[in-house]
C-alpha positions as a printed NumPy array, in Angstrom:
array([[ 59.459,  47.1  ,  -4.137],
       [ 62.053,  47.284,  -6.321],
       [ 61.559,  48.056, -10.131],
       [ 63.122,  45.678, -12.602],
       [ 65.176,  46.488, -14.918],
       [ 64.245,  46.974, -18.212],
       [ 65.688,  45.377, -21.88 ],
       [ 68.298,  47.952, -23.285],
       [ 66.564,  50.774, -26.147],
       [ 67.216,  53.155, -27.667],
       [ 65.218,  56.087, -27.558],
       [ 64.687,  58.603, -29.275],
       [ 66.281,  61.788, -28.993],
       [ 64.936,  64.276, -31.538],
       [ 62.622,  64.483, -34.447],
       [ 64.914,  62.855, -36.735],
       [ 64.473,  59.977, -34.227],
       [ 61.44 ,  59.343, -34.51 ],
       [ 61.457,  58.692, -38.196],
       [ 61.789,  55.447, -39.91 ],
       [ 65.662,  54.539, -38.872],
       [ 66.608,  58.149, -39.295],
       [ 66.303,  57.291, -42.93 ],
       [ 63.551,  59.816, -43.848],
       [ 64.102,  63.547, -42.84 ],
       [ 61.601,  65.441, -41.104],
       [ 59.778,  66.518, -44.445],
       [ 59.286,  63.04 , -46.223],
       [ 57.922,  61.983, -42.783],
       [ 55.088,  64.804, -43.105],
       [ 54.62 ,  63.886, -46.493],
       [ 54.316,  60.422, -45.72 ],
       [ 52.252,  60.332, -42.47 ],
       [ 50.606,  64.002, -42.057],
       [ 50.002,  64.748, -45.518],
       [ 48.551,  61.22 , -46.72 ],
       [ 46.373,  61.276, -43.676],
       [ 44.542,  64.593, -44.28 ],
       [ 44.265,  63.42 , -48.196],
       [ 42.463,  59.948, -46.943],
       [ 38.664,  59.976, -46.415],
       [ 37.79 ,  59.606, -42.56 ],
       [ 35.893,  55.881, -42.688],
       [ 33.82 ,  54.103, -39.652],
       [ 31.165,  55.28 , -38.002],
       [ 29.604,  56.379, -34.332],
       [ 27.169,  53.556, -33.071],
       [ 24.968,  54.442, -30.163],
       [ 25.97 ,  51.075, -28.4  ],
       [ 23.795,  48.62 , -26.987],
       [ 25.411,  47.414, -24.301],
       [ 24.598,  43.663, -23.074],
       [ 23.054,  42.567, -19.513],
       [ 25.466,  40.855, -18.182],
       [ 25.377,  37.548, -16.038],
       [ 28.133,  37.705, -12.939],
       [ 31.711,  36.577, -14.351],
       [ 30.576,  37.712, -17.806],
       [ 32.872,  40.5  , -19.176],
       [ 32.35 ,  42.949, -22.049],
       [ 34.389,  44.251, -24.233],
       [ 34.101,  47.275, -26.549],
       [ 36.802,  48.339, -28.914],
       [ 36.893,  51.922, -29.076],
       [ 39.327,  52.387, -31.792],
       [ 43.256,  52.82 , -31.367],
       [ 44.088,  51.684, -27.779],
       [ 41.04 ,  52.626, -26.264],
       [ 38.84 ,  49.719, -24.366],
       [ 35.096,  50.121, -22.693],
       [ 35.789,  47.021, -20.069],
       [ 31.839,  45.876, -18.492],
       [ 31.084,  43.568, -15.793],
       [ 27.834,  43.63 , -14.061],
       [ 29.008,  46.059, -11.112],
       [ 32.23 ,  47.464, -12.75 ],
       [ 33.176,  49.988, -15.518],
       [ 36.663,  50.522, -16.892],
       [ 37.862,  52.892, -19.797],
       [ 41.625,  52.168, -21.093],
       [ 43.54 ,  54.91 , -22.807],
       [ 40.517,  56.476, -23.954],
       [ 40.657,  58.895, -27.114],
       [ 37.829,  59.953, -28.603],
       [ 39.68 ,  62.507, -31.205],
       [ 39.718,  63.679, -34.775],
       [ 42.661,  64.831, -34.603],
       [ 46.026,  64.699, -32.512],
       [ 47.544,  68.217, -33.692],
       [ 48.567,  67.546, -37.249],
       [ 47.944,  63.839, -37.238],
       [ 44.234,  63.085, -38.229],
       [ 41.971,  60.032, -37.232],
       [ 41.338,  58.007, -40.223],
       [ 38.572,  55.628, -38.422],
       [ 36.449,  57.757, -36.16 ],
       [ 35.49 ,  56.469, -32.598],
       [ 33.384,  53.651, -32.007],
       [ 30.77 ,  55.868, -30.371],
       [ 30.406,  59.132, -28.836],
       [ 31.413,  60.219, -25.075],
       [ 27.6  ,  60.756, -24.171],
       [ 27.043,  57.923, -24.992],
       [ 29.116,  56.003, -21.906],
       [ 27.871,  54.295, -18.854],
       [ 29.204,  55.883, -15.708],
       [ 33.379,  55.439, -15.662],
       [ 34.354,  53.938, -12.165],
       [ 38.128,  53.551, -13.165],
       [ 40.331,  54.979, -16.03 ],
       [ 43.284,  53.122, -16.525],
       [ 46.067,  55.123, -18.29 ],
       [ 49.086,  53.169, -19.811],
       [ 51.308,  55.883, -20.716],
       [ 51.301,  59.759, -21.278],
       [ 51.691,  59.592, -24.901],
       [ 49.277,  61.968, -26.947],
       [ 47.32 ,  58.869, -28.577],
       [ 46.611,  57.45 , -25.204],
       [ 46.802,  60.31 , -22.585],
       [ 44.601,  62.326, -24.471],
       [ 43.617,  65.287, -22.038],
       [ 40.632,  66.785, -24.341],
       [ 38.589,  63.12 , -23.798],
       [ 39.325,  62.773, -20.329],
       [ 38.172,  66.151, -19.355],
       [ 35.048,  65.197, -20.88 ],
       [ 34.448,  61.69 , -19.209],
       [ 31.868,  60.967, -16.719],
       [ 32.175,  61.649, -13.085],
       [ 33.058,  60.274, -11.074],
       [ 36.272,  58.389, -11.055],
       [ 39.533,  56.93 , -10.331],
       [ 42.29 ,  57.707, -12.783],
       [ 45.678,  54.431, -12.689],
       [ 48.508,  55.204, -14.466],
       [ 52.081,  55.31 , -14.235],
       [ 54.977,  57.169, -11.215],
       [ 55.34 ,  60.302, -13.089],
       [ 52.095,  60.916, -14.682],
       [ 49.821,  61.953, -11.899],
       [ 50.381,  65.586, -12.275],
       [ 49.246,  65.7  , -16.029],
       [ 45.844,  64.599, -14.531],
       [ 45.468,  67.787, -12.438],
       [ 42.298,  69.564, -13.413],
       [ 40.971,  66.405, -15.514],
       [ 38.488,  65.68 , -12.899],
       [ 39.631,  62.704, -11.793],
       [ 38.18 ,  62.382,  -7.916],
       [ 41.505,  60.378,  -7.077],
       [ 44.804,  59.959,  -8.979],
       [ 46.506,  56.437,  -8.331],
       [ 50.572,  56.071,  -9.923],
       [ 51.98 ,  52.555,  -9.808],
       [ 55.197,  51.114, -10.16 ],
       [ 56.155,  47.663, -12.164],
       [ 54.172,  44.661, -10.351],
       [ 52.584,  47.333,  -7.96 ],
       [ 48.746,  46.687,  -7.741],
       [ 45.454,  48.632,  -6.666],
       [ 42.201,  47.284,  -5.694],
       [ 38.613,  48.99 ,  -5.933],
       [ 36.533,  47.26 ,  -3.911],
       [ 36.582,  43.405,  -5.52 ],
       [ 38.463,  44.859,  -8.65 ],
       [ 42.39 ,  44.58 ,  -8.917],
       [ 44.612,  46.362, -11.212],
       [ 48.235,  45.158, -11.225],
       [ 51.065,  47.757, -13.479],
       [ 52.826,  45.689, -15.423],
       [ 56.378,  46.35 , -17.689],
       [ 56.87 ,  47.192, -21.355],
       [ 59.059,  47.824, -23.851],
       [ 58.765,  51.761, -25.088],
       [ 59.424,  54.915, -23.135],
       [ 57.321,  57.294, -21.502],
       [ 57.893,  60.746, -22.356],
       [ 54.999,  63.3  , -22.997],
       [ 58.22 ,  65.315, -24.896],
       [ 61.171,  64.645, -26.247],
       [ 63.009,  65.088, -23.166],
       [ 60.978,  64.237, -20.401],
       [ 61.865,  61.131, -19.157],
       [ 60.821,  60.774, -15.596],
       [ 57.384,  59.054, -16.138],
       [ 56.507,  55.556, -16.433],
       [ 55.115,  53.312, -19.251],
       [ 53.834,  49.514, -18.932],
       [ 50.432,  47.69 , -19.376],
       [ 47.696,  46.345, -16.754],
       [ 46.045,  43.235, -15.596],
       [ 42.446,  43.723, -14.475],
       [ 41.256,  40.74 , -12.241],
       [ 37.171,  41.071, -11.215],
       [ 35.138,  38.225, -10.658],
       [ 37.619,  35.83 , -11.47 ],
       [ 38.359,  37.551, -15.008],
       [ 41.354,  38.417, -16.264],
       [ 41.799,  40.908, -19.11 ],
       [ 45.691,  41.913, -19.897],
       [ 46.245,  44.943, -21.922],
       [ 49.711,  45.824, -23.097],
       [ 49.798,  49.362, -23.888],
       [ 52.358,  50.359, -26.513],
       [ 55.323,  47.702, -26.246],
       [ 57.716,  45.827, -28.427],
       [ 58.401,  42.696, -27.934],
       [ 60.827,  41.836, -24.939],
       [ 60.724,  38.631, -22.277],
       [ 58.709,  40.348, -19.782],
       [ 55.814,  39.269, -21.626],
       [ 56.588,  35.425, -20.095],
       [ 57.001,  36.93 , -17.079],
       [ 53.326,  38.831, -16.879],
       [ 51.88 ,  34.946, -18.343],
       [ 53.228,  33.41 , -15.534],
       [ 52.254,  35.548, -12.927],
       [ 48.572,  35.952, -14.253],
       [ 47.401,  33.95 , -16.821],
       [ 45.263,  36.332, -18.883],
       [ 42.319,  34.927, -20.145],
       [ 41.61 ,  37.984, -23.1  ],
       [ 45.377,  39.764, -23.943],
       [ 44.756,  42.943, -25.473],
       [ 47.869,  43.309, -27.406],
       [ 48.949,  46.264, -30.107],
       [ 49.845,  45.066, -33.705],
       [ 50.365,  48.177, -36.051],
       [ 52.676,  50.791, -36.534],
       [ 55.507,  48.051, -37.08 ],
       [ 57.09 ,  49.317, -40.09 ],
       [ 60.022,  50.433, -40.993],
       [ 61.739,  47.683, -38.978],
       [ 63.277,  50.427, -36.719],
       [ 59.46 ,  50.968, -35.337],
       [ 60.504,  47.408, -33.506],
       [ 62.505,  49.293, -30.545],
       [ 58.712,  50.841, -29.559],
       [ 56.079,  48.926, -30.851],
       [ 55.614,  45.149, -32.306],
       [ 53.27 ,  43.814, -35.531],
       [ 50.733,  40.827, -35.496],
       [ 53.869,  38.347, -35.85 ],
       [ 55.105,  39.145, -32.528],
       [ 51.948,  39.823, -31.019],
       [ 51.001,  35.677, -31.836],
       [ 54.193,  34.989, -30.002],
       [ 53.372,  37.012, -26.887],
       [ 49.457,  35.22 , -27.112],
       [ 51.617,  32.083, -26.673],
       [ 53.696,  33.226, -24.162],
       [ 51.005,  34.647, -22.121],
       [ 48.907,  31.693, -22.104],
       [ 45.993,  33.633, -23.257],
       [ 42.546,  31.934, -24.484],
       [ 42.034,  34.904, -26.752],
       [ 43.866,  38.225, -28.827],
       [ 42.365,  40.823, -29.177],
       [ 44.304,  43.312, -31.235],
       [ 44.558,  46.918, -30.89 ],
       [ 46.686,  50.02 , -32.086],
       [ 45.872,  50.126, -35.731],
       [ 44.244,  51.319, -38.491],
       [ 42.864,  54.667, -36.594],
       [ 45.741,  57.173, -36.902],
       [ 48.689,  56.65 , -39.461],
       [ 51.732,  56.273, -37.153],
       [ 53.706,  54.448, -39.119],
       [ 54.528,  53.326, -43.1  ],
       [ 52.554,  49.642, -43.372],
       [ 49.404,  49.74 , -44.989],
       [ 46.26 ,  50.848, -42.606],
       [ 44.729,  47.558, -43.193],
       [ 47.808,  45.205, -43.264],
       [ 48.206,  44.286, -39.913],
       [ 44.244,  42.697, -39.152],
       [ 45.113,  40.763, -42.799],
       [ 48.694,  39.623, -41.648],
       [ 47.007,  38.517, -38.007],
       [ 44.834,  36.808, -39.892],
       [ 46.963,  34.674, -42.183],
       [ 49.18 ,  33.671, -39.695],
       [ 46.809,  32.972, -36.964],
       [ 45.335,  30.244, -39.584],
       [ 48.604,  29.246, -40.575],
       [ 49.098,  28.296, -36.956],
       [ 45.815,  26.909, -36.593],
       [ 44.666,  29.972, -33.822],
       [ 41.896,  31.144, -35.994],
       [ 39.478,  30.525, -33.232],
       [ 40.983,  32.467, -30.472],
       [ 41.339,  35.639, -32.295],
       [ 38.762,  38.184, -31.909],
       [ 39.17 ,  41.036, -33.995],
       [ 36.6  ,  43.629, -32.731],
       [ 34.6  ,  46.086, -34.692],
       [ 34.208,  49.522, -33.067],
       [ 31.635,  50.302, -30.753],
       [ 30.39 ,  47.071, -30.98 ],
       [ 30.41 ,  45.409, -27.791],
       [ 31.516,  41.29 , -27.571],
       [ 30.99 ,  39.602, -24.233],
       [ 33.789,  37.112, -23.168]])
């Protein structure tokens, strides 16, 4: 199968890329992100969650905080991106994690979007319970040696894998993939999990690009799972998208509802921690999509 091509970027190439539009140098960019984290008080709290019984084609969903998903159906569970840290070196977790490892049903898949620190976190997956399968992208597989994963799975674009009735389709994005500056061989995208005749669609870290139409047609997502922070300055929008464009990808997917993601847990970028859930907000209603917006609390598990 042959992998699309993907929308022209620009990536970035040093540290001086990676702050806002090379505008900042590499000391405001500490002083902005690093430094204002570790001054602001850690909020949120562990819940010992109590997860729901579930009826067959009944899906839970529990926000873990960042990108991180607890998916339930009543034979299946699946952890996204999970990343249970304080800290991520320097950078430190401003809302802690919606519970606690322990407290986790047994993990039958792990589905990894990219090898980014914030969402291949190797400290949380060590820790996971055993067994189970670990789905991420080509290139990726051999950071997962010695995680305890009993089987590594690497996908392509549009390549899919099925566990028993659960399939997990790779789908494209818009960022890059490298676990350093200039490693550039692995992959990046989002997945579509289909069990029981549910569809849940999360994007991983993307901006916005036409792909997105693409994945709606193909699938039809009933619950998108779509990032909306670390938008700002505008030169964020090569990598990542805010609530605006995440409302036009809803659309274009088709979904019934958003749930957003990828805010307010580390600072990554220079909005506000809690502007993007407020700017979601105001334009959902503004657009009359109030009621297909479910903005989760974490560790607090909402059935769909």
């Amino acid at each position: 199968m042959t992998k699309p091509a993907s929308p022209r970027r620009r990536f970035p190439r040093s540290f001086k890329d990676l702050t806002p539009s090379r505008h900042f140098n590499p000391r405001t960019f500490f002083q902005k992100l690093v430094w204002k984290a570790w001054l602001t008080p850690r909020t949120g709290q562990h819940r010992r969650p109590v997860f729901p019984k579930l009826k067959r084609r009944q899906v839970a969903v529990t926000w873990i905080g960042h990108a991180s998903f607890l998916i339930q159906f009543t034979d299946l569970n699946v952890l996204i991106d999970p990343n249970f840290a304080n800290w991520l070196f320097l950078l430190k977790r401003i809302r802690r994690a919606g519970l606690k490892i322990r407290d986790l049903p047994p993990v039958d898949l792990v589905l990894l979007t990219h090898a980014h620190f914030d969402h291949f976190h190797k400290p949380t997956l060590r820790k996971l319970p055993q067994p189970k399968i670990g789905v991420m992208p080509r290139g990726v597989g051999e950071l997962a040696r010695n995680l305890g994963f009993t089987r590594v799975i690497e996908l392509d674009w549009w390549e899919s894998f099925s566990h028993r009735d659960c399939k997990v389709t790779f789908t494209p994005s818009r960022h890059w993939g490298a676990r350093t500056l200039h490693d550039h061989h692995r992959g990046y995208g989002g997945f579509v999990l289909e069990h029981q005749g549910r569809r849940i669609y999360h994007a991983g870290d993307s901006a916005y690009f036409d792909g997105f139409a693409e994945i709606g047609k193909k699938y039809s997502p009933e619950i998108a799972l779509l990032p909306i922070g670390a938008y700002h300055p505008e030169s964020f929008r090569h990598v990542h998208m805010g609530p605006d464009e995440a409302i036009k990808v809803f659309k274009e997917l088709g979904a019934q509802w958003l749930v957003p993601m990828h805010y307010g847990t580390f600072r990554l970028s220079f909005e506000a921690l809690d502007e993007p859930p407020r700017w979601l907000r105001e334009i959902a209603a503004r657009e009359n999509l109030t009621r297909h917006i479910r903005i989760l609390e974490e560790g607090v598990p909402v059935v769909f």
